[in-house]
ZALUM-230607 format. One record per residue: x, y, z of N, C-alpha, C in turn; residue in three letters. Coordinates in steps of 0.1 Angstrom, whole numbers, padded with zeros to 4 digits, always signed. Each point is the difference from the previous one (the first is absolute). Example, Ala and Ser with C-alpha at 12.3 -4.5 7.8 and 13.67 -1.06 7.14 Angstrom:
BEGIN
+0132-0057+0078-0009+0012+0000+0009+0012+0000ALA
-0004+0011-0007+0009+0011+0000-0008+0011+0008SER
REM end
This chain:
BEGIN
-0069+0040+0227-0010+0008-0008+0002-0003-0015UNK
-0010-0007-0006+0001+0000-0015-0008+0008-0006UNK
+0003+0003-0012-0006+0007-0012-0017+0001+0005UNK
-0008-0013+0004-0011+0002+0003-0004+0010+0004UNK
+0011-0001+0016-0005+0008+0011+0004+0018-0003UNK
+0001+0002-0012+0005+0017-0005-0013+0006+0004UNK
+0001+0013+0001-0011+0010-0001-0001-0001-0015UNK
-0016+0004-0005-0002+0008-0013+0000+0008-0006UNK
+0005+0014-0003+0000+0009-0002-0003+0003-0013UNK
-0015+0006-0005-0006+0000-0011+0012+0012-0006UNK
+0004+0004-0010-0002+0009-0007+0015+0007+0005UNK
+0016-0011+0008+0006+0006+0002+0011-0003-0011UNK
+0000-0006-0011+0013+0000-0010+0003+0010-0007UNK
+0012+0001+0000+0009+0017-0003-0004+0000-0014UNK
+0000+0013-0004-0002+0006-0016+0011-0011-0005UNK
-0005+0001-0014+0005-0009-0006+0000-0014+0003UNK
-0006-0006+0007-0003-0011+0003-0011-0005-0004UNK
-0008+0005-0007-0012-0004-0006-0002-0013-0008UNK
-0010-0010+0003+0001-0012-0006-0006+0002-0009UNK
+0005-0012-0011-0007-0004-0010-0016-0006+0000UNK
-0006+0003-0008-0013-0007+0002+0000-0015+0005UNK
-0008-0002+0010+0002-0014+0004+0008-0001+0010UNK
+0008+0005+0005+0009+0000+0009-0006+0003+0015UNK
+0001-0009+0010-0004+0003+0011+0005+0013+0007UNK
-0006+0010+0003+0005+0010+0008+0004-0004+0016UNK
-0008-0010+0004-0002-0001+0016+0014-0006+0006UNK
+0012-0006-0008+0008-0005-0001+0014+0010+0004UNK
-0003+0014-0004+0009+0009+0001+0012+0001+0015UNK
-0010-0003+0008+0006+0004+0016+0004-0010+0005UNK
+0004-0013-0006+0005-0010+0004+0013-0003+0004UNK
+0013-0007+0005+0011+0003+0007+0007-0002-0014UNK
-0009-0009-0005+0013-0006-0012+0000+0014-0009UNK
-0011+0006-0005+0002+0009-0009+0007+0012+0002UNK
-0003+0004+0013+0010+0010+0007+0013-0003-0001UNK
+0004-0014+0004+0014-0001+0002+0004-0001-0018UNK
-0008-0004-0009+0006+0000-0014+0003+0014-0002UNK
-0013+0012+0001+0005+0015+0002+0007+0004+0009UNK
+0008-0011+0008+0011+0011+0004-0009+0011+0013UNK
-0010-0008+0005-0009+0011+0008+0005-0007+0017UNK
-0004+0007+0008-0001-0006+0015-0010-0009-0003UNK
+0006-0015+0008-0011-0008+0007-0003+0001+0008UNK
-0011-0007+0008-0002-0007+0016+0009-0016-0002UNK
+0005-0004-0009+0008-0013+0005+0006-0002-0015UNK
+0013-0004+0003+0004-0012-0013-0010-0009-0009UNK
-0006+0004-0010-0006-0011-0006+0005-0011-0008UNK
-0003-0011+0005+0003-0013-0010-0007-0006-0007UNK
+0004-0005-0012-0004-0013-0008+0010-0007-0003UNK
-0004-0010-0008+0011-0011-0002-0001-0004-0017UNK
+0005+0003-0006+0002-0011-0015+0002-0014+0002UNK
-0015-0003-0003-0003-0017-0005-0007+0001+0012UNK
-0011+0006+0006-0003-0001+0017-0012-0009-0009UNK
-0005+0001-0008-0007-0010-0005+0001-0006-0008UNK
+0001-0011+0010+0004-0014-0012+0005-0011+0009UNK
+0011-0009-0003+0003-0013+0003+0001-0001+0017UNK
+0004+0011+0006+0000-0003+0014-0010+0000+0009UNK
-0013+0003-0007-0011-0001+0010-0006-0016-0009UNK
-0006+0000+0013-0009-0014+0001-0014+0002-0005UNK
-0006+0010-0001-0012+0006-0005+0005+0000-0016UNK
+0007+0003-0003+0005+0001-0018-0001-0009-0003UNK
+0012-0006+0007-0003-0019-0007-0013-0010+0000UNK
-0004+0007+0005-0015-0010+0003-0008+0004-0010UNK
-0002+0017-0003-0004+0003-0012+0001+0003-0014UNK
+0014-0003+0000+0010-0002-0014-0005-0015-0004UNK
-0001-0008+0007+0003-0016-0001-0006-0003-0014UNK
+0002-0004-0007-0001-0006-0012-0003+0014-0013UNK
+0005+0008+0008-0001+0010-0013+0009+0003-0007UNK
+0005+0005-0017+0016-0002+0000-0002+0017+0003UNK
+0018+0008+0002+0004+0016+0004-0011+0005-0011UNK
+0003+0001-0013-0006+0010-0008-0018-0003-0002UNK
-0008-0011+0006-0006-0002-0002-0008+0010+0012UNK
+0007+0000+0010-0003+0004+0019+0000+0013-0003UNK
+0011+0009-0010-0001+0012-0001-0009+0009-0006UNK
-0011-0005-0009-0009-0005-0008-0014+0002+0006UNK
-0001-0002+0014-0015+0000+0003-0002+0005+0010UNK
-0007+0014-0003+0000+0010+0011-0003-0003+0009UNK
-0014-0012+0006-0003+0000+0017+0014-0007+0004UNK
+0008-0007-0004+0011-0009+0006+0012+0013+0004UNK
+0002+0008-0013+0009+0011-0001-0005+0004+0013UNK
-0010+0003+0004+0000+0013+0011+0000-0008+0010UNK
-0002-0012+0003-0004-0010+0015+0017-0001+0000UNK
+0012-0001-0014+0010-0001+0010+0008+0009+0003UNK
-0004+0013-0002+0008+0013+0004-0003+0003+0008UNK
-0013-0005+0003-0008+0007+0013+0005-0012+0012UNK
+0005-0010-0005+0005-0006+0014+0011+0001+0008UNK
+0013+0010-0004+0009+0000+0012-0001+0013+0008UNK
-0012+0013-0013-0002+0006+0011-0014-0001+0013UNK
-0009-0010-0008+0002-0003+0016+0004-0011+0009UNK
+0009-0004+0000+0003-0008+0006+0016+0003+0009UNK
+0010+0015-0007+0012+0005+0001-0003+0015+0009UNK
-0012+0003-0011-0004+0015+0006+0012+0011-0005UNK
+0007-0001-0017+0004+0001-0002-0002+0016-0004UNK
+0007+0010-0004-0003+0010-0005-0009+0002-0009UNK
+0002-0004-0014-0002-0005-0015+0000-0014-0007UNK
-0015+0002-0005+0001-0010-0009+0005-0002-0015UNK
+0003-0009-0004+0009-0005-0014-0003-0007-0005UNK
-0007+0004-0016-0006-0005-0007+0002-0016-0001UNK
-0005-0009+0002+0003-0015-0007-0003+0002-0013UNK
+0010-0003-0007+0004-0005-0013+0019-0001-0002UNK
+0003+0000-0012+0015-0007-0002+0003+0010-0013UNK
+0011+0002+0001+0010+0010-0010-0007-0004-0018UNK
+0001-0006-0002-0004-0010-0013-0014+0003-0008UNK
-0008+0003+0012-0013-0002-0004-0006+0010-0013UNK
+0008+0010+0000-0003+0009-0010+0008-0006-0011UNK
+0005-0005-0005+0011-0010-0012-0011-0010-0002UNK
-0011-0010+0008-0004-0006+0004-0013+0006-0014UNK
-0007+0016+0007-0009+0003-0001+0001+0007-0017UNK
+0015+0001-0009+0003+0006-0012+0001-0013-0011UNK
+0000-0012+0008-0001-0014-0011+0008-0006+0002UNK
+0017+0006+0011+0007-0010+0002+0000-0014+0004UNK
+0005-0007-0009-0004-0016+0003+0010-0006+0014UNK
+0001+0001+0014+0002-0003+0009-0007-0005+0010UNK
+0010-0005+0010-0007-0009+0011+0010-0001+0013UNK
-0010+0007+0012+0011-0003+0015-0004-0016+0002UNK
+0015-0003-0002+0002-0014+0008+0001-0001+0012UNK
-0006-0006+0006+0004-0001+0015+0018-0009+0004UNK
+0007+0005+0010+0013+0002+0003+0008+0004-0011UNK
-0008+0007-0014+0014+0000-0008-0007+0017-0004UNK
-0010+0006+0000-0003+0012-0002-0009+0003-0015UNK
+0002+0017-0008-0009-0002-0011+0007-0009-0014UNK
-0002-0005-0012+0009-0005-0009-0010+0005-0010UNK
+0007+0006-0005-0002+0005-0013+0000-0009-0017UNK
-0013-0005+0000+0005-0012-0014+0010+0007-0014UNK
+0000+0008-0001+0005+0010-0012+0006+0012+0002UNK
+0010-0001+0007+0008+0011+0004+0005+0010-0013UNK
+0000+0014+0005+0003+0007-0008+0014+0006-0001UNK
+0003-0003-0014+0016+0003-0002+0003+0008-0011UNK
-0009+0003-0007+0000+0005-0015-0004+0013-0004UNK
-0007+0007-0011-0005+0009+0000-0018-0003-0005UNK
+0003-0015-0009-0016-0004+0002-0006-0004+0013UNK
+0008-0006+0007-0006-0001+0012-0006+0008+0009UNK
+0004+0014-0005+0000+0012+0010-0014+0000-0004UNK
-0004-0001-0011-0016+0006-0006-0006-0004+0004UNK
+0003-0015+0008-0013-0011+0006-0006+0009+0012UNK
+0003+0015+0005-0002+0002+0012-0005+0012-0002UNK
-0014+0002+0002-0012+0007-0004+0002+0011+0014UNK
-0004+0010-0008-0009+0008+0018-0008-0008+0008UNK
+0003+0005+0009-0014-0006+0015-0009+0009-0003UNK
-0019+0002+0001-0007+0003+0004-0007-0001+0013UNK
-0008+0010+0006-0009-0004+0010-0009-0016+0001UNK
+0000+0001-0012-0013-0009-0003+0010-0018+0003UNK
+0009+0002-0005+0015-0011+0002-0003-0006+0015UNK
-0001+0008+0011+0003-0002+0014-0017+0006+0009UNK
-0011-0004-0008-0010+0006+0006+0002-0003+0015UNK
-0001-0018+0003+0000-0005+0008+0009+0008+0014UNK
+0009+0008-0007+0010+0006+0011-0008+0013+0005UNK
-0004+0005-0010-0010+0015+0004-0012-0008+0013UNK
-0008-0012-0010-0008-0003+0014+0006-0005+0013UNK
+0007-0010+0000+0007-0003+0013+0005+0014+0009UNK
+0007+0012-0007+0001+0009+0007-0011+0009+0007UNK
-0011-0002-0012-0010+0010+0006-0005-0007+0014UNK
+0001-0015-0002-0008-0008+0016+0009+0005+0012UNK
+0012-0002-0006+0015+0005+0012-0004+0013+0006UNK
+0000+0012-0007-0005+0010+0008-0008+0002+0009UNK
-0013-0007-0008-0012-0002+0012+0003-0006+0011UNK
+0007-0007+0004+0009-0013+0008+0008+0004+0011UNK
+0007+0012-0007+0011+0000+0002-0002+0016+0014UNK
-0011+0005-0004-0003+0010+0005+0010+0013+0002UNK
+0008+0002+0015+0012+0010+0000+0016-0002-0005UNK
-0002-0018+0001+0012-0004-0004+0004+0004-0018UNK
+0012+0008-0003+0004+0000-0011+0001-0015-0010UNK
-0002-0002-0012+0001-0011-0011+0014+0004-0012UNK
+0014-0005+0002+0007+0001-0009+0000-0008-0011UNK
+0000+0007-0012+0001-0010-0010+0014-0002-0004UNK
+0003-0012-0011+0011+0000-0001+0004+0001-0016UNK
+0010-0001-0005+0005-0004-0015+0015-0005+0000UNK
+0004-0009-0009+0012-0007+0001+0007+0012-0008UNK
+0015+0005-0003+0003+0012-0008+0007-0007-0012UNK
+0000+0006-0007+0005-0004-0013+0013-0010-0002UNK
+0010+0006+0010+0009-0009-0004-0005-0016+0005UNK
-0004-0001+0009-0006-0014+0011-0003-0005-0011UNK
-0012+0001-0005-0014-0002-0010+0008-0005-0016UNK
+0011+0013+0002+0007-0009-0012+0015-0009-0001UNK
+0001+0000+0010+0010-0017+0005-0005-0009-0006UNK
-0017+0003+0009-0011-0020+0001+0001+0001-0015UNK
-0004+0008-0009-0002-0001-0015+0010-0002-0007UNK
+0016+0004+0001+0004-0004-0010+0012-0015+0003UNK
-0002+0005+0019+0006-0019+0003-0006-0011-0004UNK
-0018+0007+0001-0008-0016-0004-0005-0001+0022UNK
+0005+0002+0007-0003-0001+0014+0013+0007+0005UNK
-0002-0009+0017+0010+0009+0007+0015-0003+0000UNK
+0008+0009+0004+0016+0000-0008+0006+0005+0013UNK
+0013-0009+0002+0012+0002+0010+0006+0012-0011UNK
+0009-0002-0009+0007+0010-0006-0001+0006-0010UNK
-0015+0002-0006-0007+0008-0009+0006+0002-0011UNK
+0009-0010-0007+0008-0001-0008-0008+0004-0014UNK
-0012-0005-0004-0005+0005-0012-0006+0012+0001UNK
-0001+0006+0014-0009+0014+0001+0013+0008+0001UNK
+0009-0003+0004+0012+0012-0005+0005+0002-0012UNK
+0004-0019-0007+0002+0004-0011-0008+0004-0014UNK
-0016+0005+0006-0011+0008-0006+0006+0015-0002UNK
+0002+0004+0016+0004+0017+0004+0011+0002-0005UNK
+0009-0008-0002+0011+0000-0005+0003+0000-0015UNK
-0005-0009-0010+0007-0002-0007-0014+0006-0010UNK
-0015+0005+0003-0009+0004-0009-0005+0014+0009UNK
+0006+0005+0002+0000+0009+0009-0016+0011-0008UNK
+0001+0004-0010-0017+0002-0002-0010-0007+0000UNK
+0004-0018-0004-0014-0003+0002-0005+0000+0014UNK
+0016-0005+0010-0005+0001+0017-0009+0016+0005UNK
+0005+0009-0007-0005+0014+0003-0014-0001-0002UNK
-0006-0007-0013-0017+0000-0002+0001-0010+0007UNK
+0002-0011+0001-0007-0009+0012-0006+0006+0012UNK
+0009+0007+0006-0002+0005+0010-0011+0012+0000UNK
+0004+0005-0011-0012+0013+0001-0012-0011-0003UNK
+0000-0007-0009-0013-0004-0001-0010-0005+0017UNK
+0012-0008+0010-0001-0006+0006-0008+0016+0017UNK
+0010+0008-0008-0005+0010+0008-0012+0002+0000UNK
-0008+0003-0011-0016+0005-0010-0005-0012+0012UNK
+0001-0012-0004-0005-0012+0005-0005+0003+0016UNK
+0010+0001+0002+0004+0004+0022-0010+0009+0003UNK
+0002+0013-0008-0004+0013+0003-0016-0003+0000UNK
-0006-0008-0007-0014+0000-0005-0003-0010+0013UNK
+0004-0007+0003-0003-0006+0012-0005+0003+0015UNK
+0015+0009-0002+0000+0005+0017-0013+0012-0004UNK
-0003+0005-0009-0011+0012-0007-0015-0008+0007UNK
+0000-0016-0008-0014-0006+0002+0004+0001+0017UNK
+0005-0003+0008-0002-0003+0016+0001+0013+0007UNK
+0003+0010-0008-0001+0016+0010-0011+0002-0003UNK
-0005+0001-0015-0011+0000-0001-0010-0003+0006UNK
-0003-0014+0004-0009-0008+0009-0001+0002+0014UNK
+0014+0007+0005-0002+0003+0015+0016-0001+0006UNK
+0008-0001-0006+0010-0006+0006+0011+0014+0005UNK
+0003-0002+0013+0005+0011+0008+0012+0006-0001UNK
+0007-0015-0002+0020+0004-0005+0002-0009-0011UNK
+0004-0001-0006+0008-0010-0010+0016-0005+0004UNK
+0006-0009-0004+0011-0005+0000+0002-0010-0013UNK
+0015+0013-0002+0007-0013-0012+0013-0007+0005UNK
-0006-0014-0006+0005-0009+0006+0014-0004-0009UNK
+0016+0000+0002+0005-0002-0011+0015-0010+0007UNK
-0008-0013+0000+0006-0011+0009+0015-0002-0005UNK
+0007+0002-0015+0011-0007-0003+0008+0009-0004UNK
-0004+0022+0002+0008+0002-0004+0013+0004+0010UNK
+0000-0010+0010+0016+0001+0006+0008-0006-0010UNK
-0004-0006-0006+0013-0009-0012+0006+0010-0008UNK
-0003+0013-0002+0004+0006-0005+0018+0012+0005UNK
+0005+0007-0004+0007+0006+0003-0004+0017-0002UNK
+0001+0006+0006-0002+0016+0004-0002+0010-0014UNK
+0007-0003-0010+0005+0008-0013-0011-0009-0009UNK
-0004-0014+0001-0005-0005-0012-0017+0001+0008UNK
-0003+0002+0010-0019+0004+0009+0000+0014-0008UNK
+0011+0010+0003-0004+0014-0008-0003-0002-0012UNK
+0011-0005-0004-0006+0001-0021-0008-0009+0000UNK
+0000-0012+0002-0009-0008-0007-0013-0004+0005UNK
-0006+0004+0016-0011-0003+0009-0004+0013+0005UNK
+0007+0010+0005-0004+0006+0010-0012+0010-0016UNK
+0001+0003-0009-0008+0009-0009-0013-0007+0005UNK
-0004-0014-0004-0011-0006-0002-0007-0001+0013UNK
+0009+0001+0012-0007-0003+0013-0006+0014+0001UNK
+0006+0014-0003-0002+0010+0002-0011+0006-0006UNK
-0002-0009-0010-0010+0004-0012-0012-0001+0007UNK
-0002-0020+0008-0010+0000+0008-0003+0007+0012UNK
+0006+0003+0004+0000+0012+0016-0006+0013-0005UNK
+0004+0006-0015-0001+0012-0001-0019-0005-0006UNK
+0000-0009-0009-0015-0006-0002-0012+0005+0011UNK
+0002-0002+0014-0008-0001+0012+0002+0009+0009UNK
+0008+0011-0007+0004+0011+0010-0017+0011+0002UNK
-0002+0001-0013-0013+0008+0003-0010-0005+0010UNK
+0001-0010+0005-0012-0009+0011+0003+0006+0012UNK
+0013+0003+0005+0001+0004+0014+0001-0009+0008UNK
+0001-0016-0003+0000-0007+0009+0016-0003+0004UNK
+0006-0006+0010+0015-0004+0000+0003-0012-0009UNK
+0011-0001-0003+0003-0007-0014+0017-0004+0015UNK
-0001-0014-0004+0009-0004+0004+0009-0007-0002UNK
+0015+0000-0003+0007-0009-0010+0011-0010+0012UNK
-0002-0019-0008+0008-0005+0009+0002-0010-0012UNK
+0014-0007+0008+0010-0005-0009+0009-0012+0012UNK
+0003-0008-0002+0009-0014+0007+0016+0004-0003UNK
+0004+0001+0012+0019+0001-0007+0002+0017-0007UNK
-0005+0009+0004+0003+0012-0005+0004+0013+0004UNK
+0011-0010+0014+0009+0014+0007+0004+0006-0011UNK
+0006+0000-0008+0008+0006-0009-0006+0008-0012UNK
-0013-0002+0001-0013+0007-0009-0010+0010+0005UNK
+0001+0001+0014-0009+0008+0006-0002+0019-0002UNK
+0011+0003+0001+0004+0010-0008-0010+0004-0015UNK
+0001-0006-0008-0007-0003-0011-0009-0005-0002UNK
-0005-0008+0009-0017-0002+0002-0005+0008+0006UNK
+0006+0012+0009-0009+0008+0005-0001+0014-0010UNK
+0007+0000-0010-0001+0005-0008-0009+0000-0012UNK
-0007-0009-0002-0005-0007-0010-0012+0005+0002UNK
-0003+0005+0012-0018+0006+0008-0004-0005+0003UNK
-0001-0006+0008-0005-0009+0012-0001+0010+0011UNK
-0012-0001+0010+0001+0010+0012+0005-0007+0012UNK
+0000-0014+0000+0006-0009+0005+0010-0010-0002UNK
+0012+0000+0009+0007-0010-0008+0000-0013+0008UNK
-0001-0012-0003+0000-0011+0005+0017-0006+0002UNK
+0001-0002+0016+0017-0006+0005+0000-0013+0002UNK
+0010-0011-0010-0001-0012+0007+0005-0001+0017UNK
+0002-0014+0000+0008+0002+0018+0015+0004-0004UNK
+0008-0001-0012+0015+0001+0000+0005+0011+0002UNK
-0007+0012+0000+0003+0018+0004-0005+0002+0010UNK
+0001+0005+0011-0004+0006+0011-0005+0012-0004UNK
-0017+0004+0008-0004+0011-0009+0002+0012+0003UNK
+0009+0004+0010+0008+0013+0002+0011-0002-0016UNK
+0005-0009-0004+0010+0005-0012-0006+0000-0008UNK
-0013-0012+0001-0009+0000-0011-0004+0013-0006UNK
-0001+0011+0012-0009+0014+0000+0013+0009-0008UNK
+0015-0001+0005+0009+0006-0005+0001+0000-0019UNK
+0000-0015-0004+0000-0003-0012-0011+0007-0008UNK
-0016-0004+0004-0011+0007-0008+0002+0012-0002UNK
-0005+0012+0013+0011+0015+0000-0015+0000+0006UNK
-0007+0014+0004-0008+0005+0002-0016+0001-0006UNK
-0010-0001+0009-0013+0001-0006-0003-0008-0005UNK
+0002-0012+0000-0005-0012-0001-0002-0012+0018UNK
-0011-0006+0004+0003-0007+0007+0002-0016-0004UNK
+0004-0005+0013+0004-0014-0003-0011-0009+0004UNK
+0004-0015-0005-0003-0009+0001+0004-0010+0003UNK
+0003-0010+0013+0004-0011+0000+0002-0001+0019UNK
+0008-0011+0003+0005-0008-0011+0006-0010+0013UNK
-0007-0005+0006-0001-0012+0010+0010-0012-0008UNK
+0010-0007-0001+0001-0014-0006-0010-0008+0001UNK
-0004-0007-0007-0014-0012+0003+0004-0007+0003UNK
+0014-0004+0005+0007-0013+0003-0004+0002+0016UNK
+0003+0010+0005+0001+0002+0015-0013-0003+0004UNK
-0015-0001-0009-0011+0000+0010-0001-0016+0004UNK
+0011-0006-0008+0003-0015+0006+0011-0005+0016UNK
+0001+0014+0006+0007+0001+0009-0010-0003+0013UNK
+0000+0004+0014-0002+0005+0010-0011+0007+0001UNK
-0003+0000+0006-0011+0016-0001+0011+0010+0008UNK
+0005-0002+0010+0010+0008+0005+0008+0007-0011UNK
+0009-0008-0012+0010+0000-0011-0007+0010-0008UNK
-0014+0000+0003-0011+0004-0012+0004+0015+0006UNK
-0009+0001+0009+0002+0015+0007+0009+0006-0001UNK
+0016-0004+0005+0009+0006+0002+0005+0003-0020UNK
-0003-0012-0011+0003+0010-0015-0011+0007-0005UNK
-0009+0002+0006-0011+0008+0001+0006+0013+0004UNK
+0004+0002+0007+0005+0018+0009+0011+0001-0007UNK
+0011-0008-0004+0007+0003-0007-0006+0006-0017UNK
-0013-0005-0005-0002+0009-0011-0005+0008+0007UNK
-0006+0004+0008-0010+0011+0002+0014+0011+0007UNK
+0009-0002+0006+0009+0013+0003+0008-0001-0013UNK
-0001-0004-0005+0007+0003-0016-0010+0008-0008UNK
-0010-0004+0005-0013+0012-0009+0002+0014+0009UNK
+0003+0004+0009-0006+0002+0011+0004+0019-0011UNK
+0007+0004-0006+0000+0012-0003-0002+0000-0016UNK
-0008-0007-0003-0007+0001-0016-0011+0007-0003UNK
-0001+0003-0011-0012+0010-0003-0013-0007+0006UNK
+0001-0010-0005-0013-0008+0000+0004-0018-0001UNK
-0008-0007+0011+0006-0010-0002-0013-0014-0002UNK
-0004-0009-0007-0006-0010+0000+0006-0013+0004UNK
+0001-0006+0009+0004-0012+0004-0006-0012-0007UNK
+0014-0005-0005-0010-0012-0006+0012-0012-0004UNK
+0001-0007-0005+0010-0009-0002+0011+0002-0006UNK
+0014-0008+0000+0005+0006-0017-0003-0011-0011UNK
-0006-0009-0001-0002-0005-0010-0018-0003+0006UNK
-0005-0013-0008-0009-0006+0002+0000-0010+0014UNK
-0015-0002+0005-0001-0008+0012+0003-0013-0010UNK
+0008-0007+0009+0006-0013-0006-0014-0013+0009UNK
-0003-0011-0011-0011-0008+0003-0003-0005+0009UNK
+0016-0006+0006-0001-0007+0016-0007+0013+0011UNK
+0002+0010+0000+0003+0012+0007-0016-0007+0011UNK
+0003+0002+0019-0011-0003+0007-0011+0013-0002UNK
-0008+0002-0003-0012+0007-0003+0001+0011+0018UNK
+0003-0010+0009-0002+0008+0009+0010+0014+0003UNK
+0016-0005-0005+0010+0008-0005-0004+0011-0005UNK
-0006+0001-0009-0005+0013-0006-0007+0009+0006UNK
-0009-0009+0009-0016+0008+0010+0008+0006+0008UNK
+0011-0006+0006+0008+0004+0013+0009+0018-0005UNK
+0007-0004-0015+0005+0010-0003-0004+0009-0001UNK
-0014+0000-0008-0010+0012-0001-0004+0011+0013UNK
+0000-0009+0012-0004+0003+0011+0012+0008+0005UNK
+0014-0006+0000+0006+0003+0006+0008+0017-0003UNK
-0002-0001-0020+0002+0014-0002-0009+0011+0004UNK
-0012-0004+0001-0010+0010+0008+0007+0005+0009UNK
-0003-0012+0010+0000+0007+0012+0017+0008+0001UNK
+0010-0008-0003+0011+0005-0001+0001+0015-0005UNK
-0010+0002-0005+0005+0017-0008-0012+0006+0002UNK
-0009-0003+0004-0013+0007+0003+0003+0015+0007UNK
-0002+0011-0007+0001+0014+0006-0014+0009+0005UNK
REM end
């Protein structure tokens, strides 16, 4: 049973739950949103991070000569490739197509995703003039994202539409490394050694995020997720002081919407605690915690997220199943749980892998 197949139920979301203008109501009774609130399902809902993109054969056919930032850019493409793995996975929720960047992209940053090597930033910021180069976002910045979303909803019908945003610290690695970084050597010794200017970076970088994930709730978008890929590099004492304010800042930005706001991170056993702190109503688990401890570390009233390895959907289908029930009886006494990967669907990944998993958590937990 997928998301499709829900009953409707006009006019059942709890007080306080009231959407923002624009915001689909019909979306409410869905598994995924329940399980974000922490409510009874009829089944484990899943989606996947990256479910659209390199691993389907439908993408690539329609990507084909287009560059990333260009693809993210044009609303009928935007919605033809969000809308293809749910149907083709029958996935819970769909996820916005676009890329962490795009808002840096849409403020005048001069960058470019390279293909195998990621975004590169021609003028990385290291300074305090450099900081200035980096304007507020507007609506008007990201029209194309309001229209692409408004087609999604219509599209998308009962299935929920998550938007997403990269979080400040991510967003400011790519900027002041210049691109992507093993040991984030110039982005620490930013936090480190200019410890106010890193503080406005970040808030600035906040303003930036917050007006984003604003334009896509705005337009219709059901959950949000901040995306914050590199702050495992960090240690526990320097996320508090020097990340956790700004992430917090954006969480508390979108709290008035009522939608679930969900926070995930690469490498962040040792941050979970403090990311579920930051306000997030969901926390995202890679595969390296099991999410019974995972649940111990966040604390209460928050559900999870995760967290399949993506290496394993290269296994068996048998191998598949059997680390499959192993996350799901590790979920099995959580508030609320969303099944979904712990990282991103990796490129090679068989398309069929995914259709199979989707099916299998259904049926597997269907009550």
């Amino acid at each position: 049973m997928s998301a499709n197949d829900l009953p409707l139920t006009r006019g059942s979301a709890r007080a306080g739950d009231t959407p923002s203008q624009g915001q689909p109501t019909k979306t409410y009774d869905s598994a995924f949103l329940k399980a974000c609130r922490r409510e009874p399902v009829p089944h484990t809902p899943v989606w996947f991070m990256r479910q659209a993109g390199r691993s389907l054969p439908e993408y690539l056919k329609v990507r084909e000569g287009i560059p990333m930032l260009e693809s993210c850019m044009r609303p009928e493409l935007v919605t033809e490739i969000t809308l293809q793995p749910v149907r083709r996975h029958k996935v819970d929720a769909a996820i916005f197509f676009s890329d962490i960047v795009v808002p840096l992209k849409a403020v005048g940053v001069d960058l470019d995703i390279k293909p195998g090597v990621g975004p590169v930033v021609a003028e990385p910021i290291r300074t305090r003039a450099d900081l200035e180069r980096l304007r507020d976002l507007t609506p008007d910045d990201v029209a194309y994202v309001t229209e692409a979303i408004g087609m999604l909803t219509e599209e998308l019908g009962e299935t929920p539409l998550i938007g997403f945003a990269g979080a400040p610290f991510t967003l400011a690695s790519y900027l002041v490394e210049g691109g992507p970084s093993r040991n984030h050597e110039h982005t620490k010794a930013l936090m480190h050694g200019d410890p106010q200017l890193w503080a406005d970076l970040l808030d600035r970088l906040a303003d930036i995020t917050s007006a984003f994930l604003k334009v896509q709730i705005e337009a219709g978008a059901s959950a949000v997720q901040l995306f914050d890929s590199w702050v495992g590099a960090l240690a526990p004492a320097d996320y508090r002081r020097s990340v956790m304010p700004a992430s917090a800042k954006v969480f508390a930005s979108v709290a008035s919407y009522g939608v679930p706001r969900i926070h995930f991170g690469v490498g962040t056993g040792e941050l979970l605690g403090l990311m579920g702190e930051a306000g997030a109503d969901v926390v995202g688990v890679d595969w390296r915690v099991p999410l019974d401890e995972a649940a111990r570390r966040v604390g209460p009233g928050k559900a999870l997220q995760g967290n399949l390895d993506p290496a394993v959907l290269f296994s068996s289908p048998e191998a598949v199943r059997t680390k499959t029930r192993e996350v799901l009886e590790a979920a099995a006494g959580l508030e609320g749980h969303v099944f979904n990967l712990g990282h991103g669907v990796l490129p090679t990944t068989d398309p069929d892998a995914l259709t199979r998993l989707v099916a299998d958590v259904h049926e597997t937990t269907a009550r």
